[in-house]
VOPAGU-2260 file (C-alpha; in pm, 1 decimal, decimal comma):
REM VOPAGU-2260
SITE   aa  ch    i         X         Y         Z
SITE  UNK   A    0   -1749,7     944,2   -2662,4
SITE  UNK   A    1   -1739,8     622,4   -2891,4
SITE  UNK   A    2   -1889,1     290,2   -2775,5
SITE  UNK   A    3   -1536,2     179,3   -2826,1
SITE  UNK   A    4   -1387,8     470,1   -2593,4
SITE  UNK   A    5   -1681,6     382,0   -2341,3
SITE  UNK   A    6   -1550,3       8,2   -2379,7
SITE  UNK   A    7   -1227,1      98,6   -2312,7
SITE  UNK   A    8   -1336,7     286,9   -1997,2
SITE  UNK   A    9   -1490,1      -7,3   -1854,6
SITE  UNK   A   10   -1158,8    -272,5   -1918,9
SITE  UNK   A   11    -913,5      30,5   -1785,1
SITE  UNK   A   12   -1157,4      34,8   -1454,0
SITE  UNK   A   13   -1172,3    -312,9   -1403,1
SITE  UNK   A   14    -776,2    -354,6   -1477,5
SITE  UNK   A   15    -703,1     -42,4   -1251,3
SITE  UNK   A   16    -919,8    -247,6    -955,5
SITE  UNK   A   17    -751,5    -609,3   -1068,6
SITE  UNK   A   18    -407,1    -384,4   -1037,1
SITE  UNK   A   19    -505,8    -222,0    -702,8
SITE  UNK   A   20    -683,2    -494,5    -486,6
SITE  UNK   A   21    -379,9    -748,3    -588,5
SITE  UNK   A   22    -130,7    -529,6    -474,4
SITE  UNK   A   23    -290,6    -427,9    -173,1
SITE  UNK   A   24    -365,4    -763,8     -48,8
SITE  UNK   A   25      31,4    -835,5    -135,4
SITE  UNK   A   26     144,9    -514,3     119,9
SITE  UNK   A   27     -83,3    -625,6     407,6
SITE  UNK   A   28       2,7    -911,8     403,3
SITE  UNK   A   29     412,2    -827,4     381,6
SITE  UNK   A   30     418,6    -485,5     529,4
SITE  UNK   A   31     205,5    -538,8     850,4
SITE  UNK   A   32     478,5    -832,6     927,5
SITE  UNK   A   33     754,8    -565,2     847,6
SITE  UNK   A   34     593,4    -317,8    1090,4
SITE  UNK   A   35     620,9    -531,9    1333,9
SITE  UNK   A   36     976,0    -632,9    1325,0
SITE  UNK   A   37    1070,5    -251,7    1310,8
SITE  UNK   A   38     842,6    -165,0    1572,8
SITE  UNK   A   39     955,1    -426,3    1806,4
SITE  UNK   A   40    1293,4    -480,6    1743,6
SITE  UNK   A   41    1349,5    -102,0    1798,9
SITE  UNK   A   42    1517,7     -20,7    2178,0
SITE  UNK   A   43    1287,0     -75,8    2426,0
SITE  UNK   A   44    1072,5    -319,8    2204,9
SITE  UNK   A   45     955,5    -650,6    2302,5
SITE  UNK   A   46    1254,8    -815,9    2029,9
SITE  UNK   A   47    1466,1    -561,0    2088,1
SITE  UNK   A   48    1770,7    -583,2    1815,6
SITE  UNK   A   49    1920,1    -227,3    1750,6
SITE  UNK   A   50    2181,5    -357,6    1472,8
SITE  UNK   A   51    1853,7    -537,0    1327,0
SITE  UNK   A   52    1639,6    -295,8    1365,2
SITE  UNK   A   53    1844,5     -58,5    1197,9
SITE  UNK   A   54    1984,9    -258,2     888,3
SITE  UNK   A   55    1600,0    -314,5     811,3
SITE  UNK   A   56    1556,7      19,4     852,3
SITE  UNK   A   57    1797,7     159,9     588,5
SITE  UNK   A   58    1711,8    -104,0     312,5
SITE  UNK   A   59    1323,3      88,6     411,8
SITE  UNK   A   60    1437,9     355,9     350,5
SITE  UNK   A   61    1587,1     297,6      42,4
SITE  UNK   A   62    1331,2     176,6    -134,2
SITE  UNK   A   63    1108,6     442,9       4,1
SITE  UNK   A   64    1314,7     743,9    -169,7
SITE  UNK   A   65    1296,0     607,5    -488,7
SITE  UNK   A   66    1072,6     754,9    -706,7
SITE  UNK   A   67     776,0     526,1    -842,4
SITE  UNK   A   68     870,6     564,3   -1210,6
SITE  UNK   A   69    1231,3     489,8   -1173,5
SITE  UNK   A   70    1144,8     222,7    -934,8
SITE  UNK   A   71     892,6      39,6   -1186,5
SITE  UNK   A   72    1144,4      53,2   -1463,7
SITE  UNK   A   73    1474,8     -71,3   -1260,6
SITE  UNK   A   74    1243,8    -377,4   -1124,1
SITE  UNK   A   75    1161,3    -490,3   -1502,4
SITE  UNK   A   76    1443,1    -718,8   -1474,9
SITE  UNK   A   77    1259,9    -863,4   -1167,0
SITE  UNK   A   78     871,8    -826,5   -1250,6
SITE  UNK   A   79     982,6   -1004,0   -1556,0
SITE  UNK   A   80    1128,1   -1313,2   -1390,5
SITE  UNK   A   81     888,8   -1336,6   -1167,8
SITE  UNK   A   82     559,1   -1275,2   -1337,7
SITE  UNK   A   83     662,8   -1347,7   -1712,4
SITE  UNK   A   84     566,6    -993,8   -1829,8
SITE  UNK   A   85     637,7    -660,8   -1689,9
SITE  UNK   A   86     322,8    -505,8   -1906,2
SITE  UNK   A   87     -57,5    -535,9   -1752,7
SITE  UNK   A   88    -190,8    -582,0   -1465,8
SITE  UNK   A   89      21,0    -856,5   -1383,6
SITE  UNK   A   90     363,3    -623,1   -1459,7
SITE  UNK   A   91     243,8    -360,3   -1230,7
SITE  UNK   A   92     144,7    -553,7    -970,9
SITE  UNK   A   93     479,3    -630,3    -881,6
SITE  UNK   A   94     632,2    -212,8    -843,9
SITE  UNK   A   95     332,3    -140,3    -673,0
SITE  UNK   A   96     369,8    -378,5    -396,8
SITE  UNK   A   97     716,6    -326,3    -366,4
SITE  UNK   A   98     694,2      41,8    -355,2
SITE  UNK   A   99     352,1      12,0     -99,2
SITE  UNK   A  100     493,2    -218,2     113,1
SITE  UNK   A  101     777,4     -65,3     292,2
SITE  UNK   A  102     574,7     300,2     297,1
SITE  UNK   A  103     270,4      72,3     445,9
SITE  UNK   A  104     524,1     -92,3     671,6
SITE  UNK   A  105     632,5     248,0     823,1
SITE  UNK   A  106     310,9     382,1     856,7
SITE  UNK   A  107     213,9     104,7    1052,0
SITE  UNK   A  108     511,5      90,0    1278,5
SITE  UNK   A  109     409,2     429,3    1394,2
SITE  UNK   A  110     122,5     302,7    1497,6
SITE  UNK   A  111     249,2      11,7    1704,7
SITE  UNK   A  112     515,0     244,2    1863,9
SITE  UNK   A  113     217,1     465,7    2005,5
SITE  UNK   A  114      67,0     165,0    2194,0
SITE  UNK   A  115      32,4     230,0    2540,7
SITE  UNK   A  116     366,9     108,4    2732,8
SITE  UNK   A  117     202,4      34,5    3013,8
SITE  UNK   A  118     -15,7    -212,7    2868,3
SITE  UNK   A  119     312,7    -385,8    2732,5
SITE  UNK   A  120     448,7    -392,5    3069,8
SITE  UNK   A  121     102,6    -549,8    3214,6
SITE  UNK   A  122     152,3    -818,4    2963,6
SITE  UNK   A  123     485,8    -881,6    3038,0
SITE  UNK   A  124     444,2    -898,2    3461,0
SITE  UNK   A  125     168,7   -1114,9    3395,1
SITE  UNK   A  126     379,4   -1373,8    3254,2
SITE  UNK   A  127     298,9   -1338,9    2883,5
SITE  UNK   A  128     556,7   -1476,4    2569,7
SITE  UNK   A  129     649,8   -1179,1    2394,6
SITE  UNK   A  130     429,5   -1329,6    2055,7
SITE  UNK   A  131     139,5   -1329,8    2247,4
SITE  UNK   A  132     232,3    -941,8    2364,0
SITE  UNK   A  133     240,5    -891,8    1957,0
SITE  UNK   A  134     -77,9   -1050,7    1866,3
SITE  UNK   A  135    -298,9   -1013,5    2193,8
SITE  UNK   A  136    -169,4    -669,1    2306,6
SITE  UNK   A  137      17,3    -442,7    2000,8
SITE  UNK   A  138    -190,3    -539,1    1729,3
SITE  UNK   A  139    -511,5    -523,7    1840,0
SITE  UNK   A  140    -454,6    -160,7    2007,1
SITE  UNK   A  141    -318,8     -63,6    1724,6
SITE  UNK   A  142    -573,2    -163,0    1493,0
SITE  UNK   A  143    -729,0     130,9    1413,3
SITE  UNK   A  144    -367,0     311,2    1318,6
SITE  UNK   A  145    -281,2      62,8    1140,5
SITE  UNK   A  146    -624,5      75,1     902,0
SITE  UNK   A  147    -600,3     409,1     849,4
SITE  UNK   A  148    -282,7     414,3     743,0
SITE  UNK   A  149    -321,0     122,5     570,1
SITE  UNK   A  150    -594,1     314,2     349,7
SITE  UNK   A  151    -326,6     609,2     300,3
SITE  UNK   A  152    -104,7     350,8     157,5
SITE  UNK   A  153    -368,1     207,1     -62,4
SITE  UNK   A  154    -489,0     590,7    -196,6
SITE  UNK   A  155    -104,9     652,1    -288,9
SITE  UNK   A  156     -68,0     323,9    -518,7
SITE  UNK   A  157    -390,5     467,3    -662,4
SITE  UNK   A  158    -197,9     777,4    -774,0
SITE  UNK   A  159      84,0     561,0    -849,6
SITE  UNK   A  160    -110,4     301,5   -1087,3
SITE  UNK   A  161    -198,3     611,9   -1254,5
SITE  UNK   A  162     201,6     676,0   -1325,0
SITE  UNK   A  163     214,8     278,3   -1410,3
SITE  UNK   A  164     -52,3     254,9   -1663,3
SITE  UNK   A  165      78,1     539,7   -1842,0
SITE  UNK   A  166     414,2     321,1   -1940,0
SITE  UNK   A  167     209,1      15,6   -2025,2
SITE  UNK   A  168      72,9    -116,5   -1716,1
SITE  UNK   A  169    -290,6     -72,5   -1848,8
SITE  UNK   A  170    -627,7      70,9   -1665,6
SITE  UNK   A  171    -714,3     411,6   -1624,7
SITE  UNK   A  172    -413,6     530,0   -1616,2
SITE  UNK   A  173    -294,5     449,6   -1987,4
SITE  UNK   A  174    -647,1     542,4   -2114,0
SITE  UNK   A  175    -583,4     899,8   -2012,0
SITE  UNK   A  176    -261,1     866,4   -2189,7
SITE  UNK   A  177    -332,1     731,3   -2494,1
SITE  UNK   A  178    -686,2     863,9   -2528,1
SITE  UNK   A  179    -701,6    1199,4   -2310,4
SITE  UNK   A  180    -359,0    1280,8   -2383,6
SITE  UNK   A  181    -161,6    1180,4   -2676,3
SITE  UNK   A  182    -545,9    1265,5   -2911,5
SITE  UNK   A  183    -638,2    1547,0   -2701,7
SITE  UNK   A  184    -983,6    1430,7   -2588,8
SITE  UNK   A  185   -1044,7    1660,2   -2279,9
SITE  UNK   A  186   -1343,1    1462,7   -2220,8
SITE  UNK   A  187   -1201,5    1099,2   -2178,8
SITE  UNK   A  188    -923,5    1293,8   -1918,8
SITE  UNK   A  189   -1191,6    1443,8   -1745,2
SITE  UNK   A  190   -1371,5    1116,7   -1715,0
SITE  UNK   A  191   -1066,1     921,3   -1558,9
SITE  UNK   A  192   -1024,1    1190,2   -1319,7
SITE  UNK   A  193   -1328,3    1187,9   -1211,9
SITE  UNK   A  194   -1319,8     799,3   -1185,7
SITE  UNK   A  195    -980,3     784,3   -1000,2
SITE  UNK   A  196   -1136,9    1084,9    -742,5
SITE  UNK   A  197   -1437,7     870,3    -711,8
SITE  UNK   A  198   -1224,5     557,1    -605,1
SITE  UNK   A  199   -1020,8     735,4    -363,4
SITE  UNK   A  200   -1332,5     874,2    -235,7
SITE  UNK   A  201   -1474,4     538,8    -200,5
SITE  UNK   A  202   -1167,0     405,3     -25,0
SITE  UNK   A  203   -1139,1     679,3     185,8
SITE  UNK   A  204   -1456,8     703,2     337,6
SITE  UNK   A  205   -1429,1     319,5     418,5
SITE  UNK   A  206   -1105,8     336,3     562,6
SITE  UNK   A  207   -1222,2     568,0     799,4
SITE  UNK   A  208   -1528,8     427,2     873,1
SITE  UNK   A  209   -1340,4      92,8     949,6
SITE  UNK   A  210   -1086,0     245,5    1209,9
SITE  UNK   A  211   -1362,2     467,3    1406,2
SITE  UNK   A  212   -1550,3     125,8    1430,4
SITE  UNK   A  213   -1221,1     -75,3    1559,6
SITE  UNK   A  214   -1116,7     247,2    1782,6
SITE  UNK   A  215   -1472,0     215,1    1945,8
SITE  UNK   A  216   -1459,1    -152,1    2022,3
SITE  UNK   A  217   -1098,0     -74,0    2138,0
């Protein structure tokens, strides 16, 4: 490979990073709130709201079955407005979190549903406001579920920056394209693959590492 290629290798892996640790930092911090509400507000949950609890569940669900590519270009529109560009890092940061988010959020409900009940009802004999049953009692119990599939969620918008970068989003994903692809260099695809595996590797084996720690301290 060129020095130009190799260049090109190292901007696409720091703009596939940029793209990925944005966006993941924007789904924590939206979809672990959004677990919650659909975790508690379910019946039999500490807010308990059926009507709620299903209206936010169907707009979930929507956004879930739409496919990431149709998804990124029907919110250029919106990435536009609210980034000022809906190419780079900057335009794909906005699908990804939206598409991340509510498969994050659902991932992470399961995991506060599976909380023991009778440590709920403990709390709630003892006197305690059902916030502090949230943040003293569901959360941290379901801290380990909620890591691991919070590292699911980040290994899918890995696959999905892939998608993104091929329609202009940048990293690795539009080197393959471009390079591996559209001039038939076998070797830059197999390089990005094996970059992309390496990363989800990476992530993975952190991920898990993190939740066997939290489920031991449980």
């Amino acid at each position: 490979m060129s020095q130009i290629v190799y260049d090109r290798l190292i901007e696409g892996t720091i703009d596939t990073l940029l793209m990925i640790g944005i966006s993941s930092v924007i789904s924590l911090l939206l979809g672990l709130p959004l677990a919650v509400l659909l975790a508690t507000t379910t019946r039999g949950g500490v807010f308990e709201s059926p009507w709620f609890n299903a209206g936010l569940g169907s707009i979930v669900n929507v956004v879930r079955s739409i496919p990431f590519l149709i998804l990124m270009v029907a919110l250029i529109p919106f990435t536009r407005a609210l980034v000022g560009t809906s190419y780079g890092v900057l335009g794909a940061v906005v699908p990804l979190s939206v598409a991340t988010i509510p498969f994050f959020a659902r991932i992470a409900e399961v995991s506060l549903r599976e909380v023991d009940r009778g440590l709920v009802e403990a709390a709630e004999a003892m006197g305690c406001s059902r916030w502090h049953i949230v943040w003293h009692v569901l959360l941290p119990e379901a801290r380990p579920g909620i890591v691991a599939g919070f590292t699911i969620a980040v290994v899918a918008m890995i696959n999905a920056s892939a998608v993104a970068g091929a329609i202009g989003a940048g990293g690795l994903g539009d080197l393959a394209y471009r390079y591996g692809y559209q001039r038939f260099d076998t070797q830059v695809m197999v390089t990005v693959i094996v970059l992309l595996v390496a990363l989800v590797m990476l992530i993975q084996l952190f991920g898990d590492r993190l939740a066997l720690f939290l489920n031991k301290r449980k």
